[in-house]
N, C-alpha and C positions, 0 to 999 in steps of 0.2 A: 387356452391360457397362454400369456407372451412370455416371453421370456422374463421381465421384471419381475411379473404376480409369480414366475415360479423361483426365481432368486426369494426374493422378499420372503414366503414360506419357507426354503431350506434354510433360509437364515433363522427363521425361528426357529428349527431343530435343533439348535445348534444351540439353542439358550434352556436357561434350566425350567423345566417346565412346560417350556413351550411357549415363554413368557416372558417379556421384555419392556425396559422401558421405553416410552416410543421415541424419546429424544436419542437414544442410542447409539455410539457411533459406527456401529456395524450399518446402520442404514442409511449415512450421510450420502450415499455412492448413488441413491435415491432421488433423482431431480423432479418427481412430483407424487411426492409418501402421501401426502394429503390425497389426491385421488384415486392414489394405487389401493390405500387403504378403505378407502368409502369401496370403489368396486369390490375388491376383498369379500369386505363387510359385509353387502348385498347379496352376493353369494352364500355366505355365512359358515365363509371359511375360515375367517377373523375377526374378532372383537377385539374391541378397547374399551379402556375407560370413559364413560362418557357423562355430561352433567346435563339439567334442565337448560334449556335454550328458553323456550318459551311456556305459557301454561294459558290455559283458554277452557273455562266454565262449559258445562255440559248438561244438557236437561236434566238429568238424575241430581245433580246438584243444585239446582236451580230451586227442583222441590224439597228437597231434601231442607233448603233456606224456610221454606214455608211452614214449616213444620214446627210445633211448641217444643219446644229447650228439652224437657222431659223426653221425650220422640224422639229426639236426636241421637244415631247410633254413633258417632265419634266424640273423639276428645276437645276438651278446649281450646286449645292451640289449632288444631284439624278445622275447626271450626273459622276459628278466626282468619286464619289463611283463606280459608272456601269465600268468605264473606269479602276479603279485600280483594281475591282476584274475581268477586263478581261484578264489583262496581266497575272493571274497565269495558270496554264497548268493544272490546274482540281480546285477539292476543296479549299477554304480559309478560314480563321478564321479570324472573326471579329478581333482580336488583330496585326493580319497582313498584314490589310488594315491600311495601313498608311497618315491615315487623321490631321494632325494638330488642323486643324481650329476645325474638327467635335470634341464634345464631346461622350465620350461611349453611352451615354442614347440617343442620336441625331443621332449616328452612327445606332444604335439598329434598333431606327424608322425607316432610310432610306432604311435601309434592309428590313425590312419587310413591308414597303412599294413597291419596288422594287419584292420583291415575291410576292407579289396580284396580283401587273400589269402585273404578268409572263415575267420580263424580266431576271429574277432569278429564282435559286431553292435554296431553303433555307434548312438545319437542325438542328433542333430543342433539344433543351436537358432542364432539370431540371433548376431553377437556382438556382445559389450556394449559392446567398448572400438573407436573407429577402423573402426567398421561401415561399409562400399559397396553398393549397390545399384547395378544394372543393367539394361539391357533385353538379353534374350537373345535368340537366333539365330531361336526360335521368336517371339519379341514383335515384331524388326523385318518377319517375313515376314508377321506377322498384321497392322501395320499396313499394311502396302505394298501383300500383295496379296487380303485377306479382309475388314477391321473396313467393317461398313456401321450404320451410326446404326438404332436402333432407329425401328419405326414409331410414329408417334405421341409419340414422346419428344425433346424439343428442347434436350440439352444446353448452358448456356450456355458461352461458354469466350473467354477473352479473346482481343482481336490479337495477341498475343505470343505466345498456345501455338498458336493459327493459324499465324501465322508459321515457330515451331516446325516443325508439319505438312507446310509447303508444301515447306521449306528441304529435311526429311528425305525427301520423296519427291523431289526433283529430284535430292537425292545419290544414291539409290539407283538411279534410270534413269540418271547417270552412270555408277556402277560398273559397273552390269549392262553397260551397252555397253564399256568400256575391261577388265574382268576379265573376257571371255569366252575359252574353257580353248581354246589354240590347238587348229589348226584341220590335219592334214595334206595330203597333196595329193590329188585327189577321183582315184577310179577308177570309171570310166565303162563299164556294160556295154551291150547292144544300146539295153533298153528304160528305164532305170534310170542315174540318177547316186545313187553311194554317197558317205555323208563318214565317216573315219572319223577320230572323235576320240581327240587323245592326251592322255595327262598324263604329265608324267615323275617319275623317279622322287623327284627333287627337291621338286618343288612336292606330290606327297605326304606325303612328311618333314612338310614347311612347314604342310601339312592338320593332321597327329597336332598338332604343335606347335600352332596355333593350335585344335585342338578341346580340346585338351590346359587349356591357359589358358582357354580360355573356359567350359568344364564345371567345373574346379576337382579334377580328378583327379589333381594329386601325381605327374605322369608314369606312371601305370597306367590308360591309355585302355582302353576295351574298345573292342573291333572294331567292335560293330554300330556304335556312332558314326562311324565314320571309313565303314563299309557303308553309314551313310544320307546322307555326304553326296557317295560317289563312285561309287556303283553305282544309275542309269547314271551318266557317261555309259561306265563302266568292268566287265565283267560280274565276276562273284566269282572263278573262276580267275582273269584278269588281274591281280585286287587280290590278292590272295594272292601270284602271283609276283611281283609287285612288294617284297610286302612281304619274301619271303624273301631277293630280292636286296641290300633293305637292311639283313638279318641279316647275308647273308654279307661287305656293307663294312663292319660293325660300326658301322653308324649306328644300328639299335635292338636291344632283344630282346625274346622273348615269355615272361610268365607263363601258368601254366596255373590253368584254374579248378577252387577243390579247393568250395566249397560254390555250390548254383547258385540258391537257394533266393531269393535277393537280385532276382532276374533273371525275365526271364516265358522260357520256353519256343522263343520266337520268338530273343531277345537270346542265348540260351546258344547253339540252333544257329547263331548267326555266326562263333563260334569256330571256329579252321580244325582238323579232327579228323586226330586220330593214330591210329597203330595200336596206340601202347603208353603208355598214361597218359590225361591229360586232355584235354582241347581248349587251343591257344594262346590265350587270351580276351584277355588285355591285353598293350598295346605300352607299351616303356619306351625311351625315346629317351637313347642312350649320350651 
């Protein structure tokens, strides 16, 4: 890491949340924010705000057209988007999808809606207007419990992003101690004391919902997300029941994944498999 990518993260310590807007003037001192941030971002040590750039039809969608009205699993608008960006001959731009009735922000949604369910592929860019950048879930673990200074290399960095540092590790050996996932009562064999940990099914909810906001997924989480940050202390059958149970109170539902092509191999087997259709891949909190 150079010295800037590590300015630029202390700097976000230092804002509330961990969150800022990227026009900001703490980051003017910045003579190339736009690529510090794309690298950052790669890493997936930071996020921002970002909008559709482009959107480009996808075979699942393609048949999906073919299909009688009846058949068709979306809505009317979903529809009518799929169908205008089918008639172009490759890539489109939001702006030349010519929707009347949709509004921009309504347009936005339908698309990346449309790309969960993989009946699209979507590209993503910056946005221009009211843009936030972030430290993510990955950025504050890698300060906390990985980033060690280069040998030989002696960033300078003022008292203030030090400060920054100090503040942000003493919050998080707070959390860690006051956020630990209750704890049930130990059962004791001959040789061996067991603990076994619970989560309810609540403060899973509360998990989807805040991985939910924090990825920027539109309420269509996929599972390995919510897999990597509950299993342990939770095995996959566990989380799965759990999750069925809050099907059956009608707290979430599940999508199934129609293209997987998006996804590596590992991510798609998270999905909990059926015997008649796809895998349930994404939760949608009612």
């Amino acid at each position: 890491m150079n010295t800037d990518e590590l300015k630029f993260l202390l700097k976000l310590l230092g804002c509330e949340n961990y969150r800022s807007s990227f026009g900001a003037s703490i980051f003017k001192s910045f003579k190339s924010k736009d690529k510090l941030c794309q690298d950052l971002s790669d890493r997936e040590l930071i996020d921002y705000s970002r909008e559709i750039a482009a959107a480009k039809i996808l075979p699942p969608g393609k048949a999906l057209l073919k299909l009688d009205l009846a058949q068709i699993p979306i809505q009317e608008k979903e529809l009518k988007l799929l169908e205008a960006i089918s008639k172009a001959s490759g890539k489109i731009t939001p702006s030349q999808i010519k929707t009347p009735s949709l509004s921009t922000s309504e347009k936005e949604a339908i698309l990346k809606t449309l790309g969960e369910k993989g009946f699209i592929q979507v590209e993503t860019k910056r946005k221009k207007i009211k843009a936030e950048v972030w430290l993510t879930e990955r950025g504050i673990k890698y300060l906390r419990d990985e980033y060690n200074p280069n040998k030989g290399v002696q960033p300078v960095i003022s008292l203030d992003l030090l400060n920054n540092y100090i503040r942000f590790l003493r919050k998080t050996l707070r959390n860690d101690k006051s956020e630990q996932v209750p704890i049930s009562e130990h059962t004791h064999s001959e040789s061996t004391t067991k603990t076994k940990i619970t989560i309810s099914d609540e403060q899973i909810l509360e998990t989807i919902k805040k991985l939910d906001r924090e990825l920027g997924t539109d309420n269509y989480l996929p599972i390995f997300h919510l897999r990597q940050k509950l299993q342990p202390p939770l095995s996959r059958d566990e989380l799965d029941q759990a999750l069925y149970r809050l099907q059956r109170n009608d707290k979430i539902e599940f999508s199934t994944l129609l293209d997987p092509t998006p996804y590596t191999p590992e991510q798609v087997d998270a999905g909990i498999k059926q015997n008649i259709g796809g895998s349930l891949f994404f939760i949608i909190v009612n």
